[in-house]
C-alpha positions as CSV (number, residue, x, y, z in Angstrom):
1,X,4.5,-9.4,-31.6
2,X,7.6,-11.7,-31.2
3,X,10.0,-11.1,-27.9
4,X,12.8,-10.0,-30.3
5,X,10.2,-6.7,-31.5
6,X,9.5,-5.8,-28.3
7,X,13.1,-5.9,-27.1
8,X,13.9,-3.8,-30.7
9,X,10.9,-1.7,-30.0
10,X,11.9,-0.8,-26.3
11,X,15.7,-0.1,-27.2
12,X,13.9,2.3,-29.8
13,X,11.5,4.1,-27.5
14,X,14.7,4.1,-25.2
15,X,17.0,6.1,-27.4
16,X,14.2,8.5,-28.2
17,X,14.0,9.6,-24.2
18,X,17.5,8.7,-23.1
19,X,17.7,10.7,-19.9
20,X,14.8,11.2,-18.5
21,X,15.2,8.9,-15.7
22,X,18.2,11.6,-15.0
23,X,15.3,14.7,-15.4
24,X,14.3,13.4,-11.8
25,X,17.4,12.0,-10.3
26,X,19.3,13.8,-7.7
27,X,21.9,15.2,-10.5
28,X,19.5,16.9,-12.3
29,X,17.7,18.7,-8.9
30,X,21.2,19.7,-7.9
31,X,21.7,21.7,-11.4
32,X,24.8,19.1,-11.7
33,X,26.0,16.0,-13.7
34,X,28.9,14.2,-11.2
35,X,28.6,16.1,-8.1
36,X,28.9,14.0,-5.0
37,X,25.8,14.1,-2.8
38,X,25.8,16.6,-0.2
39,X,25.8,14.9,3.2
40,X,22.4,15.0,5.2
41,X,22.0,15.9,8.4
42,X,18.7,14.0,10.3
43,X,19.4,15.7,13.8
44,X,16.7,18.5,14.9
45,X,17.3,20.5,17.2
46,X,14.5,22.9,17.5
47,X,11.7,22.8,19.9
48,X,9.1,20.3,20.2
49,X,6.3,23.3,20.2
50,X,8.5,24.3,16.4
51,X,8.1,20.4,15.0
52,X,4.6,21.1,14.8
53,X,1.9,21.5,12.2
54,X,0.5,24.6,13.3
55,X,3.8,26.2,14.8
56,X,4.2,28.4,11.1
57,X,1.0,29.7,11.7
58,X,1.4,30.6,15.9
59,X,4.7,32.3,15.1
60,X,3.4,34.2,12.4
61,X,1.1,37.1,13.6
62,X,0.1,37.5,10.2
63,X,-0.8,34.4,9.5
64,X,-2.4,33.7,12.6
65,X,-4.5,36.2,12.2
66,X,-5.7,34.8,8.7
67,X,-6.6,31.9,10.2
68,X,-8.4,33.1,13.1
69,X,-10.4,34.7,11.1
70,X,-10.9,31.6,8.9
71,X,-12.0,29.9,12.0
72,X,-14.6,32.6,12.6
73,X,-15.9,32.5,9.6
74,X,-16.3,28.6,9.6
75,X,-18.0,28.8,12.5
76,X,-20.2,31.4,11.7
77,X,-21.0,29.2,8.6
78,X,-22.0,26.2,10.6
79,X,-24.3,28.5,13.1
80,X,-26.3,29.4,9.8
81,X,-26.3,25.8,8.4
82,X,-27.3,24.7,12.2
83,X,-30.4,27.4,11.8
84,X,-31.1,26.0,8.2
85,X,-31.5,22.9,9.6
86,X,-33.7,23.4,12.9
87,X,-36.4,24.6,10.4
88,X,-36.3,21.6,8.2
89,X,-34.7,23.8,4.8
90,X,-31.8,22.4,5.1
91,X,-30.4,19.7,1.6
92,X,-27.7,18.1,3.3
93,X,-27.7,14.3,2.8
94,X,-24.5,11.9,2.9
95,X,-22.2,11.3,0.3
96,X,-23.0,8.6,-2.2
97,X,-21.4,4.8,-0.8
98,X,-21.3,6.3,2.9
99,X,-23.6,3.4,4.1
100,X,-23.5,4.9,8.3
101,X,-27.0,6.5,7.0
102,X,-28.5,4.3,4.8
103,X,-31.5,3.2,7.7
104,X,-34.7,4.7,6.3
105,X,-35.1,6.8,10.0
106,X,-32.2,9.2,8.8
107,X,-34.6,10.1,5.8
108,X,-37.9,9.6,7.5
109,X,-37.5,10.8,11.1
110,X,-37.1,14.5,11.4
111,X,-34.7,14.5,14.6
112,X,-32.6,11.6,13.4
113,X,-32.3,13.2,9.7
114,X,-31.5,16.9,11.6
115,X,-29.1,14.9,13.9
116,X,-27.1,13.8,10.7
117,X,-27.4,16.7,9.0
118,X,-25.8,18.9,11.4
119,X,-23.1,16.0,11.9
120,X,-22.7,16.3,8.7
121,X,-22.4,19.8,8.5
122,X,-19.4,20.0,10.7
123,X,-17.4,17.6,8.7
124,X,-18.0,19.5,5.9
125,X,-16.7,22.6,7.4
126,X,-14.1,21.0,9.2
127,X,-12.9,19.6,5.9
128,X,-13.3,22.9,4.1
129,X,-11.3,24.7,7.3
130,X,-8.4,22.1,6.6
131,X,-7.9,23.0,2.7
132,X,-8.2,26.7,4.0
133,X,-5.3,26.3,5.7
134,X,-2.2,28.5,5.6
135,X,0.6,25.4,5.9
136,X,2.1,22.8,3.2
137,X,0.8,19.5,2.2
138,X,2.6,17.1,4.6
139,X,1.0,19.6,7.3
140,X,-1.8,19.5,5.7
141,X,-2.2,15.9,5.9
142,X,-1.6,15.7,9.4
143,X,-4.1,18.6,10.6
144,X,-6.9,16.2,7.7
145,X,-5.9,13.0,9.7
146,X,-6.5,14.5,13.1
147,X,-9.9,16.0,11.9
148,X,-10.7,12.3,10.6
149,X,-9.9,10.8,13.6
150,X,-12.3,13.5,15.5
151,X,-15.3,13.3,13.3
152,X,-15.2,10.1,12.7
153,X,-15.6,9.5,16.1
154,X,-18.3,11.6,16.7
155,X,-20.7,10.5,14.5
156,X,-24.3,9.7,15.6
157,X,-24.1,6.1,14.5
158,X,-21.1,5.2,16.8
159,X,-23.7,5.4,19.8
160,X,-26.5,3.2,20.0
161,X,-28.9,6.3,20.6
162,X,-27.8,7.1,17.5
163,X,-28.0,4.6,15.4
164,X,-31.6,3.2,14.3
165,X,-30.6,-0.2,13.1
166,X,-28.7,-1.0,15.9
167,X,-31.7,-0.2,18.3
168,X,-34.3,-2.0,16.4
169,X,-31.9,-5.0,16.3
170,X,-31.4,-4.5,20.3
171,X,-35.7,-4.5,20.0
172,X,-36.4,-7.5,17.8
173,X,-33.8,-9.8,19.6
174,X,-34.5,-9.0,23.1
175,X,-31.5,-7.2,24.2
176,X,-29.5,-10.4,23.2
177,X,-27.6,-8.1,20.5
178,X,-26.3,-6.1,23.1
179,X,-24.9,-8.9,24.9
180,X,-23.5,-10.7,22.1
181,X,-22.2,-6.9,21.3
182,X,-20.4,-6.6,25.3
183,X,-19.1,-10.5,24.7
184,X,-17.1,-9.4,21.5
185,X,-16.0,-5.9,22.7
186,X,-14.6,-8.1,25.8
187,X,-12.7,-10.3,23.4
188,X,-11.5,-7.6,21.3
189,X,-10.0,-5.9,24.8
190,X,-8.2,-9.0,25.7
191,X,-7.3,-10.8,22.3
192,X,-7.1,-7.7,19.9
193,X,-6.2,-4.5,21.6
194,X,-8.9,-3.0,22.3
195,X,-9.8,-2.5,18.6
196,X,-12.5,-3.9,16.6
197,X,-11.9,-7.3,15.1
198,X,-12.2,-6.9,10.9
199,X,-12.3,-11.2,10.7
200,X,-13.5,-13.6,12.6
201,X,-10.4,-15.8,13.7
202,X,-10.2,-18.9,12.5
203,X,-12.4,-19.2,9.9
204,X,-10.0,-19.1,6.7
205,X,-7.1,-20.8,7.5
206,X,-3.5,-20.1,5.5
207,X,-2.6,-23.7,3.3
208,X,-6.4,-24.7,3.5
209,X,-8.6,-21.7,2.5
210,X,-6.1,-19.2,1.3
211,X,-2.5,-19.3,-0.3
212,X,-3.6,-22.5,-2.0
213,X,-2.4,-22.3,-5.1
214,X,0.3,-25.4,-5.5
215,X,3.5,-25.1,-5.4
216,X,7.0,-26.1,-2.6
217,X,9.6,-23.8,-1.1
218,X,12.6,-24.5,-3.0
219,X,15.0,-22.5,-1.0
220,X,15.1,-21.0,3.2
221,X,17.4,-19.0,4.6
222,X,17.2,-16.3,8.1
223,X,15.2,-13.6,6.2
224,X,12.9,-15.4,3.9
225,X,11.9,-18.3,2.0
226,X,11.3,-18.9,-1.8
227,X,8.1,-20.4,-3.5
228,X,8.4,-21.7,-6.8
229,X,4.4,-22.5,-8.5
230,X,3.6,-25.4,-10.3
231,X,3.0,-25.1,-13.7
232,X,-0.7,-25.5,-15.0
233,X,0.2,-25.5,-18.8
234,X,2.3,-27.9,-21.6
235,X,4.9,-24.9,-21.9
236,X,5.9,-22.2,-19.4
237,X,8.2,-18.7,-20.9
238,X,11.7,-18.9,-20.5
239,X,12.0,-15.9,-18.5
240,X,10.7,-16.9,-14.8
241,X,8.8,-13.9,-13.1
242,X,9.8,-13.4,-9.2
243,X,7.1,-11.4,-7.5
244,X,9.1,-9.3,-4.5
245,X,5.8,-8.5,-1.7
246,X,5.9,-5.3,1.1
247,X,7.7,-6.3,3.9
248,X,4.9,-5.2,5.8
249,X,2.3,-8.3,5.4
250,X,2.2,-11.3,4.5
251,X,2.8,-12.6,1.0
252,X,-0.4,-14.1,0.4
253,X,-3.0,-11.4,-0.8
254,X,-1.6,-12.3,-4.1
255,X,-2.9,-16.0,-3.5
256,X,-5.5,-15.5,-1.8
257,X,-9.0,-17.7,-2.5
258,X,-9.2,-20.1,-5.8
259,X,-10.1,-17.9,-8.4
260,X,-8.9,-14.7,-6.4
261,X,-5.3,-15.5,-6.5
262,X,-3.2,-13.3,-8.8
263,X,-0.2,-16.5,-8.9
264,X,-3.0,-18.9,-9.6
265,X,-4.0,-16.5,-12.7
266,X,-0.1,-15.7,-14.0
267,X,0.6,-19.5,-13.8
268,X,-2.7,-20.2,-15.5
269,X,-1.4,-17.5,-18.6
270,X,2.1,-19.7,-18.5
271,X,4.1,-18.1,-16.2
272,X,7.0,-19.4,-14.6
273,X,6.4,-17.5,-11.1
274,X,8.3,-17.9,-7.6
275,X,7.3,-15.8,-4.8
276,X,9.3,-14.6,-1.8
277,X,7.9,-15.1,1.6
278,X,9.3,-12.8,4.1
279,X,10.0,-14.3,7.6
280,X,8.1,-12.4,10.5
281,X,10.8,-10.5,12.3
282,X,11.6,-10.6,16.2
283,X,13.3,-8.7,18.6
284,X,16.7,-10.8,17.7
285,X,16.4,-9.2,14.0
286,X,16.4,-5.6,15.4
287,X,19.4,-5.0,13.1
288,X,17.8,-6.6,9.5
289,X,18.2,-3.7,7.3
290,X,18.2,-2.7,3.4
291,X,21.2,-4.4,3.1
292,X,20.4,-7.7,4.4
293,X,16.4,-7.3,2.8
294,X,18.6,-6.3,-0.7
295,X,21.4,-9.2,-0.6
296,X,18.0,-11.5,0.2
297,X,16.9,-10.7,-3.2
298,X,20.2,-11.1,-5.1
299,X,20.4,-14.7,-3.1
300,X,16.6,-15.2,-4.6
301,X,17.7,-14.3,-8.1
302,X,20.5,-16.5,-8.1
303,X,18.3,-19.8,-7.1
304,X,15.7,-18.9,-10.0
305,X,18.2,-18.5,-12.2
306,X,20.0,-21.8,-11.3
307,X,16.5,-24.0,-10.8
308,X,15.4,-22.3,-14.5
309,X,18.4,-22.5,-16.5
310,X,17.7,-18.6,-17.4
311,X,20.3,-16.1,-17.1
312,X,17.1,-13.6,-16.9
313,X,14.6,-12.9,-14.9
314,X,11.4,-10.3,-14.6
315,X,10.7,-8.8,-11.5
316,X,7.1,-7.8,-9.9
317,X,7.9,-5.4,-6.7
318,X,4.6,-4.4,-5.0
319,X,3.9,-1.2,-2.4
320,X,7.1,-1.3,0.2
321,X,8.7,-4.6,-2.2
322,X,8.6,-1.9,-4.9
323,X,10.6,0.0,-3.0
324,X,13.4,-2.7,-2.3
325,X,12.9,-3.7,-6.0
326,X,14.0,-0.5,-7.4
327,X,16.6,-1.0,-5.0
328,X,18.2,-3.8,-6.2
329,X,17.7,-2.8,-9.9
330,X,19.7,0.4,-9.2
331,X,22.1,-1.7,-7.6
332,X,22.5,-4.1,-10.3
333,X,22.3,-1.3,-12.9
334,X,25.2,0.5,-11.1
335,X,27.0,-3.3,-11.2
336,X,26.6,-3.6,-15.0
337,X,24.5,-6.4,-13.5
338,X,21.8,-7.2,-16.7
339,X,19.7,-10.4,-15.0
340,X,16.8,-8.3,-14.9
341,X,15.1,-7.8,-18.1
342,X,12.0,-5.7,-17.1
343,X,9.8,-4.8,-14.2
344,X,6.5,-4.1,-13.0
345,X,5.8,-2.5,-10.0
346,X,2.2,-2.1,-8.3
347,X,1.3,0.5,-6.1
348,X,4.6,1.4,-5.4
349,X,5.8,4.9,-4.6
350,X,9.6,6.3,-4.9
351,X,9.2,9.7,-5.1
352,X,7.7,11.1,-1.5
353,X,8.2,14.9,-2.2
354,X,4.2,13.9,-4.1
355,X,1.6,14.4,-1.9
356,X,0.8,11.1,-0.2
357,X,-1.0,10.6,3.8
358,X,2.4,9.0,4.5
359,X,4.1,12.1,4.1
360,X,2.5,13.4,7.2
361,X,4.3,11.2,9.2
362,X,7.2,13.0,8.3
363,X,7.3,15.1,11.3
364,X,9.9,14.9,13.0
365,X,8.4,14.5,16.4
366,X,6.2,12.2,14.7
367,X,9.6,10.3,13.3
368,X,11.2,10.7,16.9
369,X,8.5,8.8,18.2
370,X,8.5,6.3,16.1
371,X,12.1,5.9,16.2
372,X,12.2,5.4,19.9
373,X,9.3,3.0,19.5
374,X,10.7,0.3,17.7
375,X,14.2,0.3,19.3
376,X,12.7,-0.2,22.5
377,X,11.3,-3.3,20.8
378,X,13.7,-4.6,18.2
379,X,10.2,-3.6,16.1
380,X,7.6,-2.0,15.5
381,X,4.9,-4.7,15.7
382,X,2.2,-5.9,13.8
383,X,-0.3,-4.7,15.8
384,X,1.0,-0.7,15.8
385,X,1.2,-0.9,12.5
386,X,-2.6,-2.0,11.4
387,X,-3.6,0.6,13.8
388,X,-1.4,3.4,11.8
389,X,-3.2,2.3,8.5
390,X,-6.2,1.3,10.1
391,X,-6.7,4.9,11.3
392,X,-5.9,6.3,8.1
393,X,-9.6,5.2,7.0
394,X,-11.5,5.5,10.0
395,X,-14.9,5.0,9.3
396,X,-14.3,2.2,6.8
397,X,-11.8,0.0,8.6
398,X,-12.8,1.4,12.0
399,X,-16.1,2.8,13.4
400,X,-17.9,0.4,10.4
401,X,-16.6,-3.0,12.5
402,X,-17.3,-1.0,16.2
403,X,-21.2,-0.6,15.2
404,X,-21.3,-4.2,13.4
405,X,-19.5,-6.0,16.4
406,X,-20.7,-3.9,19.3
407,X,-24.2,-2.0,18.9
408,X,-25.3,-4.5,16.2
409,X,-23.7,-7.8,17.8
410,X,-22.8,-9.4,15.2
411,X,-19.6,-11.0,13.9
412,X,-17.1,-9.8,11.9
413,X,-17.9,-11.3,7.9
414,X,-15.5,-13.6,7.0
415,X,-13.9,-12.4,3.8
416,X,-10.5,-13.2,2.3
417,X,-8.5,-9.7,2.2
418,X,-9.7,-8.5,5.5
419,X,-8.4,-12.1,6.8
420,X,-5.3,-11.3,5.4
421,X,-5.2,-8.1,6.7
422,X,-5.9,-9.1,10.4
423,X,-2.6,-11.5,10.0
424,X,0.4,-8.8,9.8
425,X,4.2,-8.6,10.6
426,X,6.3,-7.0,12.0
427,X,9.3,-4.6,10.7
428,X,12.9,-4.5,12.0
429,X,14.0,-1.8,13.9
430,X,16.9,-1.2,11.3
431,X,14.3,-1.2,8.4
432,X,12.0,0.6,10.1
433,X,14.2,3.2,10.8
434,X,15.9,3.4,7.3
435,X,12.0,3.8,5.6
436,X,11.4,6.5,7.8
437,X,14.5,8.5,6.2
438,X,13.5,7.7,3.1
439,X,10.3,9.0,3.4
440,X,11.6,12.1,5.4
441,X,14.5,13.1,3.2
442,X,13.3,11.6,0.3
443,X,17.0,9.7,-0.9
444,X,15.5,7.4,-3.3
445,X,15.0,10.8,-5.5
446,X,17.9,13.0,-3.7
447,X,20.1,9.8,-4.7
448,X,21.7,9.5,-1.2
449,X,21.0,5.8,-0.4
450,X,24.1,3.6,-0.5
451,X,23.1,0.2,-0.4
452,X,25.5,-2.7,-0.4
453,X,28.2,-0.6,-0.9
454,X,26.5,0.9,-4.0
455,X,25.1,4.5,-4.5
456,X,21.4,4.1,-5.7
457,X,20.7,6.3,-8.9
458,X,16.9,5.0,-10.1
459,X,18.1,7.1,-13.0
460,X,20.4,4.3,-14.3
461,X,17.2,1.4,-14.4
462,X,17.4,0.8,-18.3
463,X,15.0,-2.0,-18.9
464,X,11.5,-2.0,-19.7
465,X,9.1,-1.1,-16.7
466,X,5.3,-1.0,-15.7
467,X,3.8,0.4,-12.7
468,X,0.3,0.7,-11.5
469,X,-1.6,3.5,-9.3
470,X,-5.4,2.6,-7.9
471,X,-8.1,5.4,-8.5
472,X,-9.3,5.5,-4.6
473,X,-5.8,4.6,-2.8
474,X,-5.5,6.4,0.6
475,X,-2.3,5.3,1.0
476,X,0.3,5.8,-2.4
477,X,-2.2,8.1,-4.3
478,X,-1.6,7.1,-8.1
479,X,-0.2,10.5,-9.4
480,X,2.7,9.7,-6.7
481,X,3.0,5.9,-8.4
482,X,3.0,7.7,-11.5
483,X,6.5,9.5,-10.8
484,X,8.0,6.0,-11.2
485,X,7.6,6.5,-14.8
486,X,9.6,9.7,-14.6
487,X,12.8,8.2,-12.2
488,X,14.1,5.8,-14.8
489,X,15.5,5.5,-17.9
490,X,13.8,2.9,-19.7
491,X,10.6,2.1,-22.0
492,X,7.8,2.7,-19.7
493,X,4.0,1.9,-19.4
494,X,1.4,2.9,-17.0
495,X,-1.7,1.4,-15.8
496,X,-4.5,3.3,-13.7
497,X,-6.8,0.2,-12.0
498,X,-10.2,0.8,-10.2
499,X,-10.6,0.7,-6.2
500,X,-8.0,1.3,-3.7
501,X,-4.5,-0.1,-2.5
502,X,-5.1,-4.1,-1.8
503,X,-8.4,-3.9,-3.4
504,X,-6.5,-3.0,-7.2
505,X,-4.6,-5.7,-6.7
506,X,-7.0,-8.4,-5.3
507,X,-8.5,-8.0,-8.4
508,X,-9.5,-10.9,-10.6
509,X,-11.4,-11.2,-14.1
510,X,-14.5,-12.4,-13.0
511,X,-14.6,-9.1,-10.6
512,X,-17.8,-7.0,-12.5
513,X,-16.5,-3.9,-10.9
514,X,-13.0,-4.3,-12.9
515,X,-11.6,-1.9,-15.0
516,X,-8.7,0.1,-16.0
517,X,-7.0,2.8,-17.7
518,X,-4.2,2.8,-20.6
519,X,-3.1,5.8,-21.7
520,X,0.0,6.6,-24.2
521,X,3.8,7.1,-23.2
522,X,3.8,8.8,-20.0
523,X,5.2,12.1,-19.8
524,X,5.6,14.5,-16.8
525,X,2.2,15.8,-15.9
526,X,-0.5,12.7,-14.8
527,X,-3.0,14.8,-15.4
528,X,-2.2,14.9,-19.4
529,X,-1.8,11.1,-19.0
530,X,-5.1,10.7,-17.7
531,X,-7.0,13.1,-19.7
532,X,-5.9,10.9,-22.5
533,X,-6.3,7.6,-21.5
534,X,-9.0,5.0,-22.2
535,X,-11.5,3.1,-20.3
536,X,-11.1,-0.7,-20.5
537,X,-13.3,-3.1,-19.0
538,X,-11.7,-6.0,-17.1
539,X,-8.5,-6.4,-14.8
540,X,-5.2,-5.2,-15.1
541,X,-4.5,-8.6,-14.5
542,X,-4.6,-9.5,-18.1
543,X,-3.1,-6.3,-19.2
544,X,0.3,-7.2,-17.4
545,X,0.4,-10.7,-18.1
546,X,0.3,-9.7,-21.7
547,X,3.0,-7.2,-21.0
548,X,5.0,-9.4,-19.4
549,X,4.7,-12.4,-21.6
550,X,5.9,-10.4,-24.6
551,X,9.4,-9.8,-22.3
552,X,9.2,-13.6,-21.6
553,X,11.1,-15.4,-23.9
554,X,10.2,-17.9,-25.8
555,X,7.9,-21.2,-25.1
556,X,9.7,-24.1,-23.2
557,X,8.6,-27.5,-21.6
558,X,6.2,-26.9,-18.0
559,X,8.7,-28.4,-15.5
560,X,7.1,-31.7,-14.1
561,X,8.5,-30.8,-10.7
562,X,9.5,-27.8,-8.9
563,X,13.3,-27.3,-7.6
564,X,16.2,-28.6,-8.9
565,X,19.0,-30.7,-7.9
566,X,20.8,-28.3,-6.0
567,X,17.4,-26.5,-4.8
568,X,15.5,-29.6,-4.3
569,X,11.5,-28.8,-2.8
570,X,11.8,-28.1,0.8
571,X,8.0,-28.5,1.8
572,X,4.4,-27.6,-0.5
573,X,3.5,-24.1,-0.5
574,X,3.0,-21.6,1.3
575,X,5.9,-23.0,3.0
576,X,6.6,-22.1,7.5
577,X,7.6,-18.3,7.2
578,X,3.8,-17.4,6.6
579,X,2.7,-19.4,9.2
580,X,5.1,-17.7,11.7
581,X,7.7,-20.2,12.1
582,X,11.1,-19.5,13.3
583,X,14.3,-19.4,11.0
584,X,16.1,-22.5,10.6
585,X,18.9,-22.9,13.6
């Protein structure tokens, strides 16, 4: 199919749903067409005890009683499950993947396989007394993290008592295990925080082993620099592709490892890609908000568009750079601004009335908190904000690298992604605090963002526009990535990948585990969508760069150098900015 039927085909498929954007835009929850949005008040005044999750429930005799009751009962439930378990009847075993309990001693040895199955036991209730619970979802969400956070901690395996593999390692190495196991919990309180290391430091380096793919900055300012990728094919598409990454991290888990890197694979397709790298904030850039993050895109537009020769671009925003990305399309949209002729976003959610962990941190002494945190700082660092996500999967990104570094004493695998993760950034207070609205009052939807002067309305995105959700991801569950397909106006397509929120992404062809769903034009319900989709086998990788190819334009000459007279190659990629250097003076 040539460029010109898609574009015919989309403008179609466009006139047939004009307005559903609109069906989820401010206007239409308002019951109104032109109304002005109603101003929003932040400020709380209540009383710390009536911020809280359980405060409904306290205050309401009602309702308290319900869940006292509830409580009884759950505990009554685990007393005879306790019982069942004493005298060995008990069929409790761990959930399939939970590898904590995977040493033959919790099947083989009756008081380690009664120890886990009453540990077990309690998370299971726990859980159950959680979805029991009288309160909304956001509350919800907080009351499930905080019983995460407890059982996690008390499971038998964090102890070496506890856990059989780490005391016959302790056995067959002489206690030198347990040294090693002290030497790296000392490092980890003096280098790390006092929290597990995921990566050993050091042993991928950024420019050597990841973020190798070739390439040269072609433009720096204060907030970010640009990468442009050098072409690995005769022709490249006419259209380049500028891929906008989270704010939060680094740009390179889309370049990680040869082979692993999604640039490497879009250039390999023909792709003319460029890549922003944020700069790592400091104090001094307490005030960098959606304003300056927004105009950094527009100046990144404008130096594709002048090093290409295209008046058009495609954008790819992922997770928190979807965010800005719909941004800046609304903002253009709202300009009459057409550079943009479609977009994908990955991961990426706009709509946080959907259930989602995040919106637990909605609270507003939680909010408060945070507030006060990072304008004490000028940001909230890197570090407080692994722990935040770090903590939203305990055992796995937790209590897993506590036995493997301390009770096992052993060092952290060295693996790409968790690498990457171990190497964050930090946010702007001003940003920081502007997400945090977003989040809590939900103005992407509501419509009461101005940015750059302009009121955002996702509602007025006309172009052509593929998202992603991941099957497992703890973070923007994929029914909430979904809703993108309902917030704008233009020819939409959905794509469900296996594993979670970095893992979909970091996801290349020769990956056995890879596969994805397609379904047909999304309507409201995800549920419908996903009851009709298909199974494919493979990456979604291939599935975009299809997409995107077909909105590419046509074949052209591979540039023999990247930058251009006026944007003339700075340095190779992947540039300073990742590496933590300071902006130019």
């Amino acid at each position: 199919m040539s460029a010109t039927d898609v574009s015919h085909n989309a403008k179609a498929a466009r006139s047939q749903r004009s307005g559903r954007g609109h069906r989820g835009s401010a206007a239409a929850d308002n019951g109104t067409t032109n109304a002005a949005p109603t101003p929003i008040d932040d400020t709380n005044t209540t009383h710390l005890g009536d911020q809280l999750p359980w405060a409904p429930v306290l205050l309401n005799p009602q309702r308290l009683a319900s869940a006292t009751i509830g409580t009884l009962r759950r505990g009554a439930n685990y007393t005879s499950q306790l019982a069942s378990i004493v005298t060995g009847g008990s069929p409790i075993g761990p959930k399939q993947g939970d590898r904590r309990f995977a040493d033959p001693a919790f099947t083989d040895h009756p008081v380690y396989r009664r120890v886990m199955q009453a540990y077990l036991a309690l998370c299971s209730e726990a859980d159950a007394a959680v979805a029991e619970a009288d309160l909304g979802w956001k509350d919800k969400e907080l009351l499930q993290f905080f019983a995460d956070m407890v059982t996690s901690l008390l499971a038998p395996t964090n102890v070496l008592l506890g856990n059989p593999a780490a005391l016959k390692r302790a056995f067959e190495t002489g206690g030198a295990s347990l040294v090693l196991g002290l030497r790296n919990f000392l490092q980890d309180v003096r280098f790390n925080g006092a929290m597990p290391s995921q990566a050993k430091q050091g042993a991928l380096r950024v420019g050597e082993d990841l973020a190798v793919t070739p390439g040269g900055v072609v433009y720096r300012d204060a907030v970010c620099e640009v990468l442009q990728y050098t072409p690995t094919t005769p022709q490249v598409r006419q259209r380049p592709v500028l891929l906008i990454p989270p704010q939060i991290g680094k740009y390179y888990f889309m370049d990680l490892s040869p082979n692993r890197s999604f640039v490497e694979h879009a250039v390999s397709r023909g792709l003319s890609m460029f890549v922003i790298s944020w700069r790592n904030p400091g104090p001094d850039d307490r005030e960098y908000n959606l304003d300056v993050y927004a105009a950094s895109v527009l100046r990144s537009m404008d130096v594709v568009a002048e090093i290409t020769g295209s008046d058009q671009l495609n954008t790819l925003g992922l997770c928190a750079g979807g965010i800005l990305t719909s941004i800046v399309l609304a903002y253009l949209a709202d300009a009459g601004d057409h550079r943009v002729n479609a977009a994908s976003f990955a991961v990426t959610l706009l709509d946080f009335a959907e259930p989602s962990p995040i919106g637990m941190f909605n609270l507003p002494v939680l909010v408060g908190q945070a507030r006060r945190r990072s304008s004490r700082k000028g940001v909230l660092d890197a570090r407080s904000l692994g722990m935040v996500f770090n903590w939203l999967r305990p055992n796995d990104l937790i209590w897993n690298y506590w036995v493997n570094n301390y009770l096992l004493g052993r060092d952290p695998a060295v693996f790409d992604i968790l690498a990457w993760n171990s190497d964050g950034t930090a946010l702007p207070a001003a940003l920081h605090h502007q997400f945090l609205k977003i989040f809590n009052l939900n103005l992407l939807v509501r419509g009461q963002l101005q940015i750059l002067g302009a009121q955002i309305d996702l509602g007025k995105i006309d172009i052509d526009v593929y998202a992603t959700g991941a099957l497992t991801d703890h973070l923007t569950p994929w029914k909430g990535c979904y809703r993108t397909t309902q917030l704008m106006s233009g020819d939409m397509t959905f794509v469900l990948s296996n594993a979670g929120h970095i893992a979909s992404l970091v996801n290349p062809p020769d990956n056995p585990k890879a596969h994805y769903f397609v379904g047909p034009d999304p309507g409201p319900d995800p549920d419908a969508w996903r009851a009709d989709a298909e199974e494919v086998r493979g990456t979604w990788w291939d599935h975009w760069a299809d997409w995107i190819l077909a909105r590419s334009g046509a074949e052209v000459p591979a540039p023999t150098s990247v930058g251009s007279d006026t944007y003339p190659c700075l340095q190779p990629a992947p540039g300073s900015y990742v590496l933590n250097a300071a902006a130019p003076s």
